[in-house]
N, C-alpha and C positions, 0 to 999 in steps of 0.2 A: 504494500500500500504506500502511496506518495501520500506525500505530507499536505493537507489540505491548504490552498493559498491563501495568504495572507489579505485581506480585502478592507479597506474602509467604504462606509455608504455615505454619500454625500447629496442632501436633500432636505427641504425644510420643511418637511410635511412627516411629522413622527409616525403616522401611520406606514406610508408607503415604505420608510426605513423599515419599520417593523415589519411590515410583508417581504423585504428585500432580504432582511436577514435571514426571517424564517427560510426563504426558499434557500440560499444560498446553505443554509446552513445542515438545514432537512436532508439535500443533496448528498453532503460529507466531501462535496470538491472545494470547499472554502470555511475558515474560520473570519468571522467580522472581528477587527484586532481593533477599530475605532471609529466614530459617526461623528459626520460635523452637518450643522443646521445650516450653514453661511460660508460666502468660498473664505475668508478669511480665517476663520476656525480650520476649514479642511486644512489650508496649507499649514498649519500649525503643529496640526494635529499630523500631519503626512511626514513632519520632521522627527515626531516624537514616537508616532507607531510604525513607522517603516511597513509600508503596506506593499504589495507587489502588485495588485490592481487595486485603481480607486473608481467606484463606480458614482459617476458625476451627474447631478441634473446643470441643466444650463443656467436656468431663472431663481438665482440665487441672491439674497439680500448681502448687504455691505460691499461684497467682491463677489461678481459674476462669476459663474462656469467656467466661462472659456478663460478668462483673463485667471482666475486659480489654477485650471490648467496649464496654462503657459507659465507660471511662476513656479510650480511644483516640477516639471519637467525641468527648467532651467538648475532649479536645485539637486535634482536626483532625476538622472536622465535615463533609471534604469526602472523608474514607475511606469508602469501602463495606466492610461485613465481610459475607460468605456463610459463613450454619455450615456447616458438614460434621459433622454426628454420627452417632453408631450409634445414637442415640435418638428416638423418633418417640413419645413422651411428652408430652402437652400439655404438662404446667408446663415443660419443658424447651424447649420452644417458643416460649411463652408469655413465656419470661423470655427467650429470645433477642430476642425480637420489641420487649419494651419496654424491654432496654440497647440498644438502635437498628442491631439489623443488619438489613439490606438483604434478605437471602437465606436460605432453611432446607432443604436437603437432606439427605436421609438418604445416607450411606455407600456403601449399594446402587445408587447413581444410578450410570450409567454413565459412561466418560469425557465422551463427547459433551455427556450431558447436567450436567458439569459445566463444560466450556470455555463451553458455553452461557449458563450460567448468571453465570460469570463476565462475560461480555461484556454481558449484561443489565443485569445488578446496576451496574456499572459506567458505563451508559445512567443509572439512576437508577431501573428497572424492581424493584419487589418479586417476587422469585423463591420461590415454593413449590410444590411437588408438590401435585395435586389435594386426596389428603387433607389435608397439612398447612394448606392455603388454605384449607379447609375449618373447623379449629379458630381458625385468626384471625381467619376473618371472623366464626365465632360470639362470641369474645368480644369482638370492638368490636358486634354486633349490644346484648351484655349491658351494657356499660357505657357505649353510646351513652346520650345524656340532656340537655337542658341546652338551650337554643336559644342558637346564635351569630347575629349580626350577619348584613342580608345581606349579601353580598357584590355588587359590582359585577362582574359578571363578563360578558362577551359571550355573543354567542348560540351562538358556535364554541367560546368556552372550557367552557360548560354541555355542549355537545353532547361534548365532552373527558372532563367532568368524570363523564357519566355511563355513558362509555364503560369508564373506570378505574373506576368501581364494581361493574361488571360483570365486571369482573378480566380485562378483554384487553388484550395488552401492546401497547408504543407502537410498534409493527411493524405489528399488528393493526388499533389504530386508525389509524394511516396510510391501510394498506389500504381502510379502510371511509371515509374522507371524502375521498380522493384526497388527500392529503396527504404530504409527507415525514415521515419517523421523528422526524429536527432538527427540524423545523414542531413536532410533537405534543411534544416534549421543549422546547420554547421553551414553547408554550401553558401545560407542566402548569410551570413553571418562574415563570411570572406568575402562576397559580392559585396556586401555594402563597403567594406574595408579597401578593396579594392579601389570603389569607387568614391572611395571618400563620402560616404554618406552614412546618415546617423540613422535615421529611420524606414520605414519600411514602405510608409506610404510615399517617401521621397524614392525611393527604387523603384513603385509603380510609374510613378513622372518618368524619370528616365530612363523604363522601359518604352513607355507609350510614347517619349520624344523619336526610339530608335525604330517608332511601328511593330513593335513586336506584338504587340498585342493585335495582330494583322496576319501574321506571319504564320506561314503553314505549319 
């Protein structure tokens, strides 16, 4: 058995935390190590409980969602944050996506498909519901531009590289090249290195700058 992830719920509505816990907890894929009502608390609280996912509402009193995202990621860049909103609003998205969280579900998701998601996010997998994957892949399509460097990269890390453009998780890619999940989470782990890149949804950019997510 793995050790159940470490999780803060960050939400100002006590109830919803208390359903969040429960399910997380009920599952046995996460222990809730700390809750904050306001983003200001969260980031406080993020220093003091060392969470491995923080799972974030947007519409937060004192310090917004996104803006504690972005300050908690700047301080510990090895957090994953998963929103949890009631908002399926591109900009709301949009700016989740570019203060550096991990994961964007709407509210409606089910439990399963929130323990899920957590345990993804936490792999280092970017988590969106079809639609939502939908608007993020159109704005890295728009502000794709610019030719980078190539990269030295194997013919296993390309064959990786263009798997994740495609938007199939490192489960998936496993599946398709016989490979462990660890394997495919090492590979895109030297991709980013390679590429001088920090995150994960920054290697979907530029994959989708090189078209690969096109590519047979």
């Amino acid at each position: 058995m793995t050790e159940p992830i470490r999780v803060m719920i960050v939400d100002d509505h006590p109830v919803w935390r208390d359903g969040v816990r429960a399910d997380l907890e009920k599952s046995g894929v996460a222990t809730v190590v700390a809750e904050a009502a306001d983003g200001g608390k969260a980031i406080e609280h993020a220093r003091e409980s060392m969470p491995e996912v923080i799972v974030m509402d947007l519409n937060l009193p004192v310090v917004s969602g996104a803006e504690a995202t972005r300050r908690i990621i700047e301080e510990s860049p090895h957090v994953r944050v998963l929103v949890l909103s009631a908002s399926g609003e591109e900009a709301d998205v949009l700016e989740a996506v570019k203060a550096g969280a991990s994961g964007y579900l709407l509210k409606s998701s089910t439990a399963n498909e929130i323990c899920d998601a957590v345990v993804r996010v936490r792999d280092g997998e970017p988590v969106f519901t079809p639609s939502l994957a939908g608007l993020v892949l159109n704005e890295f399509r728009r502000v794709a531009g610019g030719s980078a460097g190539e990269p030295k990269l194997t013919p296993r890390e390309n064959e990786i590289l263009k798997l994740v453009a495609k938007g199939f998780t490192y489960r998936e890619i496993g599946e398709q090249l016989f490979i462990s999940t660890k394997t495919v989470q090492n590979h895109v782990q030297n991709i980013l290195t390679k590429l001088q890149l920090r995150k994960r949804y920054e290697l979907m950019r530029y994959a989708i700058q090189k078209g690969l997510d096109k590519a047979e």
